[in-house]
VOTIBA-303823 format. One record per residue (C-alpha): residue in one letter; x, y, z. Coordinates in pm, whole numbers, plus 32768, in hexadecimal, padded with zeros to 4 digits. Example, Ala and Ser with C-alpha at 12.3 -4.5 7.8 and 13.67 -1.06 7.14 Angstrom:
# residues 2
A84CE7E3E830C S85577F9682CA 
This chain:
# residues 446
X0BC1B25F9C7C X0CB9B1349CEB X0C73B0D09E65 X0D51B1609F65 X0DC4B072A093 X0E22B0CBA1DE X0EDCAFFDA2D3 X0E52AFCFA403 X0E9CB0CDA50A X0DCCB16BA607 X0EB9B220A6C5 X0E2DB387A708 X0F59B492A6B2 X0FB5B5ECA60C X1053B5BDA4F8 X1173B6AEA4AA X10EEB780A3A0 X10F7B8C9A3A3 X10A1B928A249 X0F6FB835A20E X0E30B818A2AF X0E04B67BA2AA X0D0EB5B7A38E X0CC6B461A3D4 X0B98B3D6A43E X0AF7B279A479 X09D3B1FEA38A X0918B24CA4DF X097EB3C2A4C5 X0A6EB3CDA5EA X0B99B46AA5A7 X0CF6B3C7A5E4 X0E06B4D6A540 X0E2CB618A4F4 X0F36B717A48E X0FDEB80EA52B X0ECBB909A4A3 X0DA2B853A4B1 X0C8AB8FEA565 X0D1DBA5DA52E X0BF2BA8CA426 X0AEFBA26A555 X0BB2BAFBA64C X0C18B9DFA714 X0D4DB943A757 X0DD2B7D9A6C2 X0DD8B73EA815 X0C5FB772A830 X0C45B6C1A71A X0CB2B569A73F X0BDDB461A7C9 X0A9BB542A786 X0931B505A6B2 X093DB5B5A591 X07B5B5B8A5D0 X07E5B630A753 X08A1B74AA694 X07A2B7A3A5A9 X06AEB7A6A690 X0779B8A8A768 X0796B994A62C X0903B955A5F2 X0898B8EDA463 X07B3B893A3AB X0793B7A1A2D6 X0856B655A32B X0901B5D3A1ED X0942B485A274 X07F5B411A28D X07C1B447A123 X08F9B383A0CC X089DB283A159 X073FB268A0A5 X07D3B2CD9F69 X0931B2009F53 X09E5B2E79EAF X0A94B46D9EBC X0986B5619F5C X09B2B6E69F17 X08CCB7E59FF1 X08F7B944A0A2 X08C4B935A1F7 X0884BA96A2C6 X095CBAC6A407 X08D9BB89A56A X094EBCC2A4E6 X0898BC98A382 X09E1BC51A2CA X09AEBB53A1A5 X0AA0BA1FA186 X0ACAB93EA044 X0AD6B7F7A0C9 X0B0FB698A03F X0AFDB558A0BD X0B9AB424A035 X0B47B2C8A06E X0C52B1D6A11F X0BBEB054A0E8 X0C2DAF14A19F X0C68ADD0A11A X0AF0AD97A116 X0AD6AED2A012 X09E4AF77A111 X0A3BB0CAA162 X0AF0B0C1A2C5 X0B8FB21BA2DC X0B55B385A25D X0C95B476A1F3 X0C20B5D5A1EB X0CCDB6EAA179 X0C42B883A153 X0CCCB98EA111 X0BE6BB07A13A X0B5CBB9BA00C X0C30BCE3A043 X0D9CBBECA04C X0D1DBB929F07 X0D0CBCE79E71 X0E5FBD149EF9 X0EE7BBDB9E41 X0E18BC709CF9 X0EE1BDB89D02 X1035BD179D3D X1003BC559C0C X0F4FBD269B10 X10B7BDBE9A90 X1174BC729AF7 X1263BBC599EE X1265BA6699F9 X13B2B9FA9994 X1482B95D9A80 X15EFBA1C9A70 X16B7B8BE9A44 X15DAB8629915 X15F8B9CE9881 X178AB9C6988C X177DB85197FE X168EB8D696E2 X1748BA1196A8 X189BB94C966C X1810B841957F X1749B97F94CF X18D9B9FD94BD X18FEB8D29406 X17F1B926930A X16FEB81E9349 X160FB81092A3 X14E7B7759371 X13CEB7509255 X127CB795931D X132BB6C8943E X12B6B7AE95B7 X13F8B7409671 X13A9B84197A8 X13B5B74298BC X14CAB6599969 X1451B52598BE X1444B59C9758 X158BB64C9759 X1614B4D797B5 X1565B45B9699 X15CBB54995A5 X1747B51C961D X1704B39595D3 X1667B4209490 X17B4B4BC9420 X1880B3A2948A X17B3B2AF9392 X17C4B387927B X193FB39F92BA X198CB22892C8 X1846B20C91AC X1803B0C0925C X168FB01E92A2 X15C5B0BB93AD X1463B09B9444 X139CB1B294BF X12A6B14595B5 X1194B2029644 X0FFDB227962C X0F54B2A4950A X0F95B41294B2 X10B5B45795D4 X117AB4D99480 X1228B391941A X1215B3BF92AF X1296B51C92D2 X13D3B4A593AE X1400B3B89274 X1404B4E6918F X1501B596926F X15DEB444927A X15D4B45190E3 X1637B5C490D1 X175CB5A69194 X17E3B47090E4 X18E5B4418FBE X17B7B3E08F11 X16E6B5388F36 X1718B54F8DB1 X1641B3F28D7B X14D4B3A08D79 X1409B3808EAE X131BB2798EBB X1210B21D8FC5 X1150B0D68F9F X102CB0A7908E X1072AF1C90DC X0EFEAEC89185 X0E25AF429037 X0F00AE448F49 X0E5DACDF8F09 X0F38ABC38F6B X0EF9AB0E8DF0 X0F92AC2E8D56 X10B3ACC38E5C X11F8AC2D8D9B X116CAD0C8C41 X1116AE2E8CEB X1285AE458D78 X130BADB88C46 X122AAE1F8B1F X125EACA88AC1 X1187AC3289D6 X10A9AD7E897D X1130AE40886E X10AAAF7A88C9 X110AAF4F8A1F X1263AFBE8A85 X1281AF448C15 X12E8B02A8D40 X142AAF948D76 X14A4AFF18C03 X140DB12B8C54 X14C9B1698D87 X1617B0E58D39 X171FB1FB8D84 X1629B2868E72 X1575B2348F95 X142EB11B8FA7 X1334B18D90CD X126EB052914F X1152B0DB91E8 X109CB00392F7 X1182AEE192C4 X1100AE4E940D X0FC8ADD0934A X106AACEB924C X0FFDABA29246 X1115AA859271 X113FAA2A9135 X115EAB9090BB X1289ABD391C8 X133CAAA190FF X12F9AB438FAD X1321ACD0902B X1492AC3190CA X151CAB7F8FA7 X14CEAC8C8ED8 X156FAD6F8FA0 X1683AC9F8FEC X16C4ACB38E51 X16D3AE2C8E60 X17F0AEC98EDA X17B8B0268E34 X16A3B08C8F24 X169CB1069054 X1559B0549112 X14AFB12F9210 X1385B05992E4 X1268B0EF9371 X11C3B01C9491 X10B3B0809570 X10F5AF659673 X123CAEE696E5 X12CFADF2960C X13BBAD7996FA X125AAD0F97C7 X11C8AC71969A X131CABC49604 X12E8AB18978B X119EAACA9739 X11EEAA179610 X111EAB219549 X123EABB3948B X1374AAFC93D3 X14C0AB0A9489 X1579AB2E9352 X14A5AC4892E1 X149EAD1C9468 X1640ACE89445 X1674AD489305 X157FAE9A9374 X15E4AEB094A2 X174EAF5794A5 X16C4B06A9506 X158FB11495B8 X14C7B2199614 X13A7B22F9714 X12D3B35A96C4 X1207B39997FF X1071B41797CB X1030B57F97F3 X0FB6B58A9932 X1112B52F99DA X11ABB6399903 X111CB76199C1 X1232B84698E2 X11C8B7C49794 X1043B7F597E9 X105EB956984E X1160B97F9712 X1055B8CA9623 X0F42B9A596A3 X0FF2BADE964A X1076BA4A94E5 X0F48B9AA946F X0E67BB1494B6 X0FBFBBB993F6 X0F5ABAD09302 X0E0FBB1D92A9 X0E16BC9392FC X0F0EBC7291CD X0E15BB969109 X0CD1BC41913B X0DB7BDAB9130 X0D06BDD8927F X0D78BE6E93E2 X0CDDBD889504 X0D4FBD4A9619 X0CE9BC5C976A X0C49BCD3988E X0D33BC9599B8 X0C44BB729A5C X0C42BADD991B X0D90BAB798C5 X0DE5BA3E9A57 X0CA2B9399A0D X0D25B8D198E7 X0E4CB878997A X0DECB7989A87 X0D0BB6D299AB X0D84B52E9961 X0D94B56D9801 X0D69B3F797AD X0DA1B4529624 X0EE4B4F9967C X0F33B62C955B X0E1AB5BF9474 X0D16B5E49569 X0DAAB75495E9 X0DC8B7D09497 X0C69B73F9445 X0BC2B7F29585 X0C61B9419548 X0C0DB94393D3 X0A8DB90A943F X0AA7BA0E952F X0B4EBB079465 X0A27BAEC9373 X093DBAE29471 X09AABC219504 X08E4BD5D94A0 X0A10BE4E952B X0B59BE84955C X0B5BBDC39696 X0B22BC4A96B3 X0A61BC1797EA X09AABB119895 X08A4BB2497DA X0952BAD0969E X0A17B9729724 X094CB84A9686 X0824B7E19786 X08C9B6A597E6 X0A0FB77F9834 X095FB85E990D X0984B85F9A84 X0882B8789B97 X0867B9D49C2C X0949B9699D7F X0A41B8E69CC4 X0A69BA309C21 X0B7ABAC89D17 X0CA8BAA19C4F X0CD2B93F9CD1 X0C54B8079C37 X0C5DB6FC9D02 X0BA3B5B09C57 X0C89B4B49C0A X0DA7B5739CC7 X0E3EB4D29E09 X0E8AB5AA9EE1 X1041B5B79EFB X0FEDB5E79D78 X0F26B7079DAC X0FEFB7879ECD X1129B7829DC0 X1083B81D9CB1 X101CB95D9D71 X114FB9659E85 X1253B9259D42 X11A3BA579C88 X118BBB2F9DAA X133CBB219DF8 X1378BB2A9C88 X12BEBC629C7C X131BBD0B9DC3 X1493BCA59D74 X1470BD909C4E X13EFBE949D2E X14D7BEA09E24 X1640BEAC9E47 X1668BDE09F7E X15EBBCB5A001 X15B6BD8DA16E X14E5BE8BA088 X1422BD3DA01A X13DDBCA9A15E X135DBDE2A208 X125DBE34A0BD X1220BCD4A09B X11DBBCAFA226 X12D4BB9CA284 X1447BB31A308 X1547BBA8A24E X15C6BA3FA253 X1491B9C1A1D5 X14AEBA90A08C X1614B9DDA043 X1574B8AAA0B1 X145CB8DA9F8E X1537B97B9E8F X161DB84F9EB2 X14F0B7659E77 X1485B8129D52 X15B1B8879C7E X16F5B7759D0D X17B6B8C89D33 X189AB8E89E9C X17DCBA249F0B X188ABACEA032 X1842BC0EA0E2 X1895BD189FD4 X183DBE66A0DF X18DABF6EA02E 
């Protein structure tokens, strides 16, 4: 986890939050803000709050136990249940806030109570995850008949690509797709050849980083082998992929761009995992090479940014191998909500890896907990429908909040009907819905 800084300010105050139950304490445990409805677990009010010992409060039986001691001593995100005066249980965590020193120097708590949770669980066991902008702008470039390969373009971000996509095949002009490994770059490649005046020609992908430097001219050429024909004879009329292009040496970027600078009859499509513009500035990649690449480009963000795509990918990749092993599973609801929230540092490949091995692994019809790989598995607190590691917290307050209007705008016809299930202002739900979908949402009372 990446240190989190505070600036300094020790000004005691409620914050004004009424949806959120956030508190700030010193590395000392006394507490400086609160929210609007902090303390209504405890039964006390914020006010009485502010300025107190979170051990003078533990010792009067308000809760127990402290989380900000063991932040401290730890250094890093604490998780615990605490039990309240009335014998309510709160899900609590506590986030370190360092100063320049990298010492811990204050404590940001936020809980919510077990039962909220359930609430939250219910709201989004039925809940579909597309956002309405994306599914009009997919549904009109579906009228289009595009064909997207195995391309997930669910969210914002992907839809943006796969308009740049279209463009590039249009214009059949040189284009890098950058992203890490396995966020579907070749696949955006395939989808870029399909739509292209040259669909009818060959499609060839070269991985750049696995060919020696002695021999890179005849394996794009075929020069000087007989039985070797080269990739760019094999790709002319078609399109050449360049897979991780970012890891040629120097003096293969001279060779790779006169080469390609002789071959007019393919269209070039770059995969990068880091930014060439960064390493053309670094002196680690030709100019002449990153502009003749560069006329256009993509920037495929990883998974876990594309909370639309995961959820999508879940549900494809189980279609998938329901169809393969002529099988019926299915995911248990805590499993699919875990999955979800997980970093997914391997982006698709890792997903469709961890699903295969628990498909297999599971003895039923069901894929539980028990079947996610051991390493995949999370404690028993963190089992609540909310998984928290490696989350901060407006991230995990926009995951759930976003899911929970999506779902209760398909339940209701107005956004008063919204508010008064939802147990908020009317104004509020525009407020949110405008956050969440860019739509002018007015009062639509019937």
């Amino acid at each position: 986890m990446n240190p989190i800084f505070m600036l300094s300010n020790n000004r005691e105050e409620i914050m004004d939050s009424y949806d959120e139950d956030i508190m700030i304490t010193t590395r000392e445990g006394i507490i400086l803000k609160v929210t609007q409805i902090s303390g209504e677990h405890y039964g006390v009010d914020p006010e009485e709050l502010l300025g107190k010992s979170i051990f003078d409060l533990e010792s009067q039986g308000i809760f127990t136990p402290p989380i900000t001691p063991a932040v401290v001593e730890q250094k890093k995100k604490v998780v615990t249940v605490q039990m309240t005066p009335s014998g309510r249980k709160v899900l609590i965590t506590g986030i370190p806030l360092f100063n320049k020193e990298r010492e811990v120097e204050y404590v940001i708590s936020y809980s919510y109570e077990l039962s909220e949770l359930i609430v939250i669980k219910d709201y989004l066991r039925d809940l579909e995850t597309e956002m309405s902008l994306v599914k009009e702008e997919l549904a009109y470039w579906r009228g289009q008949q595009m064909e997207t390969g195995n391309f997930i373009a669910e969210s914002a971000s992907s839809v943006r690509a796969v308009k740049t996509a279209l463009k590039m095949a249009q214009f059949d002009v040189p284009a890098v797709i950058q992203g890490e490994p396995g966020v579907g770059k070749t696949s955006l490649a395939k989808m870029i050849h399909k739509q292209s005046q040259r669909s009818d020609g060959p499609f060839i992908e070269v991985n750049c980083g696995t060919i020696p430097e002695g021999v890179f001219r005849q394996a794009f050429t075929g020069q000087g082998e007989p039985k070797m024909q080269g990739y760019l004879p094999l790709a002319e009329n078609g399109t050449l992929v360049l897979k991780e292009v970012d890891q040629l040496s120097l003096a293969s970027q001279a060779t790779l761009y006169e080469l390609l600078s002789e071959r007019p009859d393919t269209c070039v499509v770059a995969l990068s995992e880091e930014p060439l513009e960064k390493l053309t500035e670094q002196s680690l990649f030709r100019e002449d090479l990153f502009y003749f690449l560069h006329v256009a480009a993509i920037h495929l963000k990883p998974l876990r940014e594309r909370t639309e795509d995961l959820d999508r990918a879940i549900v494809q990749f189980l279609e998938e191998l329901n169809e393969k092993h002529n099988d019926k599973k299915v995911l248990e609801e805590d499993v699919h909500l875990h999955l979800m929230q997980q970093r997914w540092p391997g982006n698709f490949r890792e997903l469709k890896n961890v699903l295969e091995r628990s498909f297999v692994e599971s003895e039923t019809a069901v894929i539980s907990w028990q079947d996610l790989p051991a390493n995949y598995r999370p404690d028993e607190a963190e089992r609540l429908g909310i998984e928290i590691d490696g989350q901060t917290l407006p991230h995990i307050m926009d995951v759930v909040e976003k899911k929970v209007l999506l779902n209760a705008q398909e339940r209701y016809k107005t956004t008063t009907e919204m508010a008064k299930a939802l147990g908020i202002s009317q104004p509020s739900v525009v407020r949110k819905l405008q956050k969440y979908t860019n739509n002018s949402i007015g009062d639509e009372e019937e």
